[in-house]
C-alpha positions in Angstrom: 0.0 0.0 0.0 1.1 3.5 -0.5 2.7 5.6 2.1 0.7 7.7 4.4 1.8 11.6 4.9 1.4 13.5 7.9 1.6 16.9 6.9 1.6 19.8 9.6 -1.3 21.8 8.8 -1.8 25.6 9.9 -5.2 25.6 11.9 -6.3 28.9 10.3 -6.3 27.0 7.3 -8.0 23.9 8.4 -11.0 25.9 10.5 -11.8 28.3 7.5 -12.5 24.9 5.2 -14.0 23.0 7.9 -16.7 25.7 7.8 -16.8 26.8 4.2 -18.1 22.6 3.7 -17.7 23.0 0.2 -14.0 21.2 -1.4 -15.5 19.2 -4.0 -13.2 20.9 -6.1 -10.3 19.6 -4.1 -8.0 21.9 -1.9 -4.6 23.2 -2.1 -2.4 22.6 0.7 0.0 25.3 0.1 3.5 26.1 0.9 4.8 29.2 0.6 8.5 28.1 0.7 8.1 26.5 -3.0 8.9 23.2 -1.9 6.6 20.6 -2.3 6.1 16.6 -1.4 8.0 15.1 -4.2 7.9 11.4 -3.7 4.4 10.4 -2.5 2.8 8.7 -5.0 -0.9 9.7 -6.2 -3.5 8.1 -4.3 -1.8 7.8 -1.3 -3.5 9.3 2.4 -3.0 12.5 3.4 -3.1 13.2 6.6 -3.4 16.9 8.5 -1.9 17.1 11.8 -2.8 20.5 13.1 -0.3 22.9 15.0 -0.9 24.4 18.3 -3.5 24.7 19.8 -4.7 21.4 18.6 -1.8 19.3 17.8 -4.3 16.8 17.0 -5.1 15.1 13.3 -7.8 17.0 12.2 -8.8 15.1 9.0 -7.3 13.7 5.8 -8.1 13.5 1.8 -6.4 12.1 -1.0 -3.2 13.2 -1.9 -3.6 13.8 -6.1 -0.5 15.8 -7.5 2.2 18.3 -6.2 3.1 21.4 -8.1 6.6 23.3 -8.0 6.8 26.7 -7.8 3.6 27.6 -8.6 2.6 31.7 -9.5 0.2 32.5 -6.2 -2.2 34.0 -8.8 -2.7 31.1 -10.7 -3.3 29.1 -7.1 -5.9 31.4 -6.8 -7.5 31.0 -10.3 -7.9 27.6 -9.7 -8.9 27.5 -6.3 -9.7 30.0 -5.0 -11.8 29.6 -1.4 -10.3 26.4 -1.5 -7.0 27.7 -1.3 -8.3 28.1 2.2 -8.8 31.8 2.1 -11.5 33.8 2.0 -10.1 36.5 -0.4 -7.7 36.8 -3.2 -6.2 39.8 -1.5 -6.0 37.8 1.5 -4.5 35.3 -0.1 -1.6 37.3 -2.1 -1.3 38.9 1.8 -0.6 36.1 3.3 1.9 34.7 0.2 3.6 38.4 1.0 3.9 37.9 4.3 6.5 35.4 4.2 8.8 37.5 2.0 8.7 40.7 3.1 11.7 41.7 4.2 12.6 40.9 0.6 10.0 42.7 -0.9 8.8 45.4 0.9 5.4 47.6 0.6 3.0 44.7 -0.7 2.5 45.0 -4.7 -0.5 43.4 -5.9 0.3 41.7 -9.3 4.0 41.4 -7.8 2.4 39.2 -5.2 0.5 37.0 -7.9 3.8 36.3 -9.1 5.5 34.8 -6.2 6.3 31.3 -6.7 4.6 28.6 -3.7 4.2 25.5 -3.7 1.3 23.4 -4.0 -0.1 20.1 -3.1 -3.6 19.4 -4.6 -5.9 17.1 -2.5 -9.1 15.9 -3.4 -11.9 14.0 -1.3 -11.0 16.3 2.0 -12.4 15.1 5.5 -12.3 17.9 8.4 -13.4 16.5 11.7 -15.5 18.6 14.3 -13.2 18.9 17.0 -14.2 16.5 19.2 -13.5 13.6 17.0 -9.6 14.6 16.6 -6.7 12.5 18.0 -3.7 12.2 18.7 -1.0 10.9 16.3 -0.1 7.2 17.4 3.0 6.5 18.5 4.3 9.0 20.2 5.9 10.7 17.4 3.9 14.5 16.7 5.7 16.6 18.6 8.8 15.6 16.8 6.8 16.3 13.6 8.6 19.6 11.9 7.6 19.7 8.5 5.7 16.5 7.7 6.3 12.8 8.1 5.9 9.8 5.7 4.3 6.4 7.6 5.1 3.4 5.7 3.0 0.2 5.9 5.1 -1.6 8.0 5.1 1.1 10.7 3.8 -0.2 13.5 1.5 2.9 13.8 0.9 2.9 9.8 -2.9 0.4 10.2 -3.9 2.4 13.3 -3.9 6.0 11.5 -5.8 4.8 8.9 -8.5 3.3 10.6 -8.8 6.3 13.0 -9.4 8.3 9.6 -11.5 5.8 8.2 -14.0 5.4 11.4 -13.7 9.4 11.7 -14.7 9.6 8.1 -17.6 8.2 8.7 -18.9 10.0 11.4 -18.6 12.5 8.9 -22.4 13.2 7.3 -20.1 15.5 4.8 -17.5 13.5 4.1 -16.9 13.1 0.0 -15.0 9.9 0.5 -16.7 6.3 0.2 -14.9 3.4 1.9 -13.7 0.4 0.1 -15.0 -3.2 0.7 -12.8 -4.6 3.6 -14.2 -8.2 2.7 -12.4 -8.6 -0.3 -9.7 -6.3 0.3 -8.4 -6.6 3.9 -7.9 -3.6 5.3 -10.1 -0.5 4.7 -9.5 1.2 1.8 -10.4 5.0 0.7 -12.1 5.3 -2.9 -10.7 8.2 -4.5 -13.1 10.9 -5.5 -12.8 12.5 -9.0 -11.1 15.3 -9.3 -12.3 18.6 -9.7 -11.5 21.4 -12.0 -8.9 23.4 -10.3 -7.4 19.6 -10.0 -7.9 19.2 -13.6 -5.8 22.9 -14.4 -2.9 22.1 -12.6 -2.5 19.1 -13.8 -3.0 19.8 -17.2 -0.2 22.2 -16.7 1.7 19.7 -15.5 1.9 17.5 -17.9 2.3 20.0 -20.5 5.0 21.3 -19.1 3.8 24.7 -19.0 3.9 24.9 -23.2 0.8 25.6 -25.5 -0.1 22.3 -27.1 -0.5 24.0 -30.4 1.9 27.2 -30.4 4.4 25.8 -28.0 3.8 29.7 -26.1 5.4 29.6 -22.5 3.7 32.6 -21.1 1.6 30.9 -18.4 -0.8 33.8 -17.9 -2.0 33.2 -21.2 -1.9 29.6 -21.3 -5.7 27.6 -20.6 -6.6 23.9 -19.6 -9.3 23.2 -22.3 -11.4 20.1 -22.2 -11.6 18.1 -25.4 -14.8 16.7 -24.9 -16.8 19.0 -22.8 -17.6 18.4 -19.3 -21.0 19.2 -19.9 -21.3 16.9 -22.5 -20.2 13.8 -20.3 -15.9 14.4 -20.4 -14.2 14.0 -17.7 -11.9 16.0 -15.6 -9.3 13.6 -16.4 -5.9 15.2 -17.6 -6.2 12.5 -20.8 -9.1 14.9 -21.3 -7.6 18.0 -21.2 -5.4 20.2 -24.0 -3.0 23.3 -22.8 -4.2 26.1 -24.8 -3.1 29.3 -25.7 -6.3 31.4 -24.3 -7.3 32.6 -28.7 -6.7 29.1 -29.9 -8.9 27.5 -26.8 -12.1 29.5 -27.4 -11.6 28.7 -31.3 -11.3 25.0 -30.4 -14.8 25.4 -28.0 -16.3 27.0 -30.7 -15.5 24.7 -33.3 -13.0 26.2 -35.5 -10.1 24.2 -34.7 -9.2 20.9 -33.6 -7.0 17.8 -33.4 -7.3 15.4 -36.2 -6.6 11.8 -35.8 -2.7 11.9 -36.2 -2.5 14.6 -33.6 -2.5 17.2 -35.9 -3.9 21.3 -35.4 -6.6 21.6 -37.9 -8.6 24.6 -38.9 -11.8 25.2 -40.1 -12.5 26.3 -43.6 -16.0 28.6 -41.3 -13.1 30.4 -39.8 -12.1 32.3 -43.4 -15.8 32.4 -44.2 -17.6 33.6 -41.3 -14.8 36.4 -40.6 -12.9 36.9 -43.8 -9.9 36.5 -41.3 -7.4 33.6 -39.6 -4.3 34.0 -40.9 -2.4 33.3 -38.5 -4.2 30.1 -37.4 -4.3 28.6 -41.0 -0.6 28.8 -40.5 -0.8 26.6 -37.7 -2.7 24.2 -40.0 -0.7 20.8 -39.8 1.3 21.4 -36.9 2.0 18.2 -34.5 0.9 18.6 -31.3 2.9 18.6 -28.0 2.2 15.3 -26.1 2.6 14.6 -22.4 5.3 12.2 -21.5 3.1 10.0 -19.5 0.7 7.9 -21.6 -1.9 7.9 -19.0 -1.9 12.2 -19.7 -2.1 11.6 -23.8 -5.4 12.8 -25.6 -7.7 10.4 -25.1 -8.8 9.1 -28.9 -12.3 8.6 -28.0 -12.8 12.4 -26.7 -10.8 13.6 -29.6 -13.4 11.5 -32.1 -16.1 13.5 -29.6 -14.3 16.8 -30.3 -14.2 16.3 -34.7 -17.7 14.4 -34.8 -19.4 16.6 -32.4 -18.0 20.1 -31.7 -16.0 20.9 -35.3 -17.2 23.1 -38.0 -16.4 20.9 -40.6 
């Protein structure tokens, strides 16, 4: 079984989600330092140990993706409130905070800028407080930054069946538990992620590049779904496309899209509905940038959806 993380979690934090009861979307456990859980592989427990005055675990979720060095506006874009902040300004505050002695007077789009890190969890339990407790073992006060608990740790079953029975004490909960019957243990069924998830991740595995104009300017860059969510796609990354902002509304709208060699195609509607598209004709043909991990690729079948269903043909 994966690992389970213990990450140190600011109560502030923790309290303003608990109460918001609203992270379908998923929430970003944030880091202002940059630095991020690199090795914890998707799917794994997550576990929030709160700091003083609590110094109790206060809940858990699913730990989905980790993200380096992420611009605190774009955080924001995706998450928002469940960055776990009632404001933006708030948020680029508090991301200011932490740096300035560096940086002085606080500067708004300066402060959208800053780099944090970010650790996107989906399927997040917050416990009223009197179903906390206290880390087994012996171990939380020793507990700086976060603390990985194998499955041969003697504490490793206990922790997750405190989560799991807290869970479902839970009327809120978004988590569903596993059949122990066939599987041993407990087990925690992953919720689907949600589309701040879904951004970030299509980022990710784009490496930050438009999948069409290979553009590197991130404020412009969008995660587009090939098939539509509300047309049944997923928030899958296999169904997701970084787009430079023009080419993504074109390719919603129907006047570009991917044919079935992974090509950029445009529409002949474009030139004859606005006497105009230069510039995207010349993209006509172009290969398109493809993740490195096959599970990220563009799914066929939501391509098909995209050229039978969406395309001006």
């Amino acid at each position: 079984m994966p690992p389970i993380y213990v990450g140190v979690t600011d109560p502030k934090w923790f309290t303003f989600l608990r109460d918001r009861s609203n992270n379908s979307e998923g929430v970003n456990f944030w880091q202002p330092s940059g630095k991020v859980v690199k090795t914890l592989p998707k799917g794994s427990m997550w576990v929030f140990k709160l700091k003083a005055p609590y110094n109790k675990v206060g809940g858990f979720g699913i730990f989905n993706s980790s993200h380096e060095r992420m611009p605190a506006g774009l955080a924001w874009d995706s998450f928002q409130q469940n960055n776990g902040v009632e404001t933006e300004e708030r948020f680029l505050r508090t991301m200011w905070s932490y740096r300035a002695t560096t940086h002085g007077t606080f500067r708004w789009a300066e402060a959208a800028s800053l780099p944090i890190g970010c650790q996107l969890i989906t399927g997040a339990v917050f416990f009223r407080d009197e179903d906390m407790f206290e880390v087994p073992g012996g171990w939380a006060k020793s507990i700086v930054t976060g603390k990985y608990v194998v499955e041969s740790d003697p504490t490793f079953e206990e922790l997750q069946r405190l989560c799991v029975e807290r869970a479902a004490l839970s009327t809120s909960s978004p988590l569903t538990v596993g059949d122990s019957s066939r599987y041993g243990s407990p087990y925690l069924v992953q919720p689907r992620a949600g589309q701040g998830v879904f951004r970030l991740s299509v980022i990710d595995a784009y490496e930050r590049q438009c999948a069409v104009t290979r553009e590197h300017s991130l404020p412009v860059l969008e995660a587009a779904h090939i098939q539509p969510y509300a047309n049944g796609g997923s928030h899958h990354t296999s169904n997701g496309l970084l787009l430079r902002t023009d080419i993504h509304r074109l390719f919603d709208r129907g006047y570009v899209t991917i044919d079935e060699n992974l090509r950029f195609k445009v529409s002949s509607r474009l030139r004859e509905e606005f006497n105009n598209g230069r510039h995207y004709y010349d993209l006509e043909g172009r290969d398109l940038v493809i993740p490195d991990a096959p599970s990220d690729r563009p799914d066929p079948i939501a391509l098909e959806f995209h050229r039978s269903q969406v395309f001006l043909d």
